[in-house]
C-alpha positions in Angstrom: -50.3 4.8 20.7 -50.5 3.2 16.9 -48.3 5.9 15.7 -45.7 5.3 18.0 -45.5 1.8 17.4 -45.4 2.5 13.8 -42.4 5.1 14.2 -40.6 2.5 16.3 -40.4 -0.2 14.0 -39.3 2.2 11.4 -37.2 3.8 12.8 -35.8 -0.2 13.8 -35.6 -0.9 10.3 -33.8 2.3 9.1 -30.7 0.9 12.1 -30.6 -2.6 10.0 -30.6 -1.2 7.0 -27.5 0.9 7.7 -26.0 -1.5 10.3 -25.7 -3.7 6.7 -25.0 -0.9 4.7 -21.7 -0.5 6.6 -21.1 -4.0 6.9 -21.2 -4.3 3.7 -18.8 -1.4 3.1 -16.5 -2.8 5.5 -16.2 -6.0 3.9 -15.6 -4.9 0.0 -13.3 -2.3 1.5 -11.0 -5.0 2.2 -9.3 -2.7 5.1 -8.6 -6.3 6.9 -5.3 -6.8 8.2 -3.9 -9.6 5.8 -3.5 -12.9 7.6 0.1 -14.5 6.5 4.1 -14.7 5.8 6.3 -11.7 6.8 8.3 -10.1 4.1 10.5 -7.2 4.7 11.8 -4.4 2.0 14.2 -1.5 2.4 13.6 1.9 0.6 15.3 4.9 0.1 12.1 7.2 0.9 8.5 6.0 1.6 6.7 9.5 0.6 4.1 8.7 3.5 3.2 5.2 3.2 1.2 4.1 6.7 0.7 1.0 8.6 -1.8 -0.7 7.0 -1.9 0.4 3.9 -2.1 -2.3 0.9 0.4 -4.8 -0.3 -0.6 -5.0 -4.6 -0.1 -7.3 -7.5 -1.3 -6.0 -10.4 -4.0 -4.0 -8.1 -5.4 -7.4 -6.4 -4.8 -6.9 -2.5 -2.6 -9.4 -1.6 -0.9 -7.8 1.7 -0.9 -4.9 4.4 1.8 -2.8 5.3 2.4 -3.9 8.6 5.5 -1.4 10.6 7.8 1.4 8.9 11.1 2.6 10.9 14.2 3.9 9.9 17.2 1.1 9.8 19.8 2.1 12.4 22.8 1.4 9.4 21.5 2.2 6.5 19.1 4.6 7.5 16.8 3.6 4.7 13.4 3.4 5.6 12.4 -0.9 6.6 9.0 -1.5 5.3 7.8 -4.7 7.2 4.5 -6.4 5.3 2.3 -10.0 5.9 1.5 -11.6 2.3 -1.3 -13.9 2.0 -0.3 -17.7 2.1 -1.7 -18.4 -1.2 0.9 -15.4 -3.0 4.4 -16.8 -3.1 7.0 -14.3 -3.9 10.2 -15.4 -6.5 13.2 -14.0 -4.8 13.5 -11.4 -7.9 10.6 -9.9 -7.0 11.0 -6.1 -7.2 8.7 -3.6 -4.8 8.1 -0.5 -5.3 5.4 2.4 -3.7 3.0 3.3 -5.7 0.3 6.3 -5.2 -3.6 5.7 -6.1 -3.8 9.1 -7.7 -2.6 12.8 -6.6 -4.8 13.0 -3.8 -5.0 9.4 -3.1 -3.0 7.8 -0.5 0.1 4.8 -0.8 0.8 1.4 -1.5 3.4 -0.9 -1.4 3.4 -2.6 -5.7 4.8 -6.0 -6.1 6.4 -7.1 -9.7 6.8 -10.7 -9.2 10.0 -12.4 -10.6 10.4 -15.1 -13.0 13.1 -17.3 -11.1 11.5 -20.5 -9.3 13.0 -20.3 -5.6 10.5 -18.3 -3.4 10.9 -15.9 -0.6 10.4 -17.3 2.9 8.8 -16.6 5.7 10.6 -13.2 7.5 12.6 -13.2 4.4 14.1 -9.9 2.4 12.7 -8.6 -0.8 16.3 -7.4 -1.8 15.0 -5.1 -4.7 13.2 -1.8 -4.8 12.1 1.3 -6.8 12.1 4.2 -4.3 8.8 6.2 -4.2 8.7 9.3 -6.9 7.3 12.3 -5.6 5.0 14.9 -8.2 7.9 17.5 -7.3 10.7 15.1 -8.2 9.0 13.8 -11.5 8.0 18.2 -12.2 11.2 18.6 -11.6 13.2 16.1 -14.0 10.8 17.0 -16.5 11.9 20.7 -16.4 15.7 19.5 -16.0 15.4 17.5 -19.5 12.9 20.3 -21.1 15.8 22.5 -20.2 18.2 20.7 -22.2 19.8 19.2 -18.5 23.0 21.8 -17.9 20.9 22.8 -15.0 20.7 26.3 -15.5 23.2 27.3 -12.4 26.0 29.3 -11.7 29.9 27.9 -13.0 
């Protein structure tokens, strides 16, 4: 009966352990939805940016990603994000997506502006860098190394 006791409480402390093991993952992951403002950006192409994925300045999290659709008259893709309270944006602030690495998935970047009137609350960042695809940079790389006639038929 010893031996079952001892197995018990064991077997109770491995559960803590990992119960605060993925606590603690889940808290340095920072995969909480931001609580804040509402900004909204228009692109060209998204190249697979989600719902929640981050919202970066200078690689501090400072945002999520929080709906994509397509704009009915444009048809540009309408990135809606929440920015913490304590980030305010200058109106010049220029967003852009960004990829963590080839295999890694999409972000939304922030360059923040210079001029001193701020963006408000469900307001517009009006300017953007559309997301650039490995393909598209391969293939303006081979258009330049090519000497740019592009190579087709006259």
């Amino acid at each position: 009966m010893r031996r079952n006791a001892i197995e018990t409480v064991m077997g109770a402390v491995v559960l803590l352990v990992a119960g605060g093991f993925v606590f603690f993952a889940y808290d340095m992951a920072q995969v909480k939805a931001v609580e804040g403002y509402e900004v909204t950006a228009l692109f060209y192409k998204i190249g697979g940016l989600n719902e929640g994925s981050d919202v970066r300045i200078s690689g501090i999290k400072v945002g999520t990603v929080v709906d994509h659709e397509l704009d009915a008259e444009s048809y540009d893709a309408r990135v809606r994000m929440t920015i913490t309270r304590e980030v305010k944006l200058p109106v010049d602030t220029v967003a852009s997506i960004a990829s963590e690495g080839l295999l890694g998935g999409k972000y939304v970047r922030l360059e923040p502006g210079t001029d001193k009137s701020y963006i408000k609350d469900g307001g517009t960042i009006t300017r953007t860098k559309d997301f650039r695809s490995l393909e598209d940079q391969v293939g303006e790389i081979i258009f330049l190394a090519t000497g740019g006639d592009g190579g087709g038929a006259k």
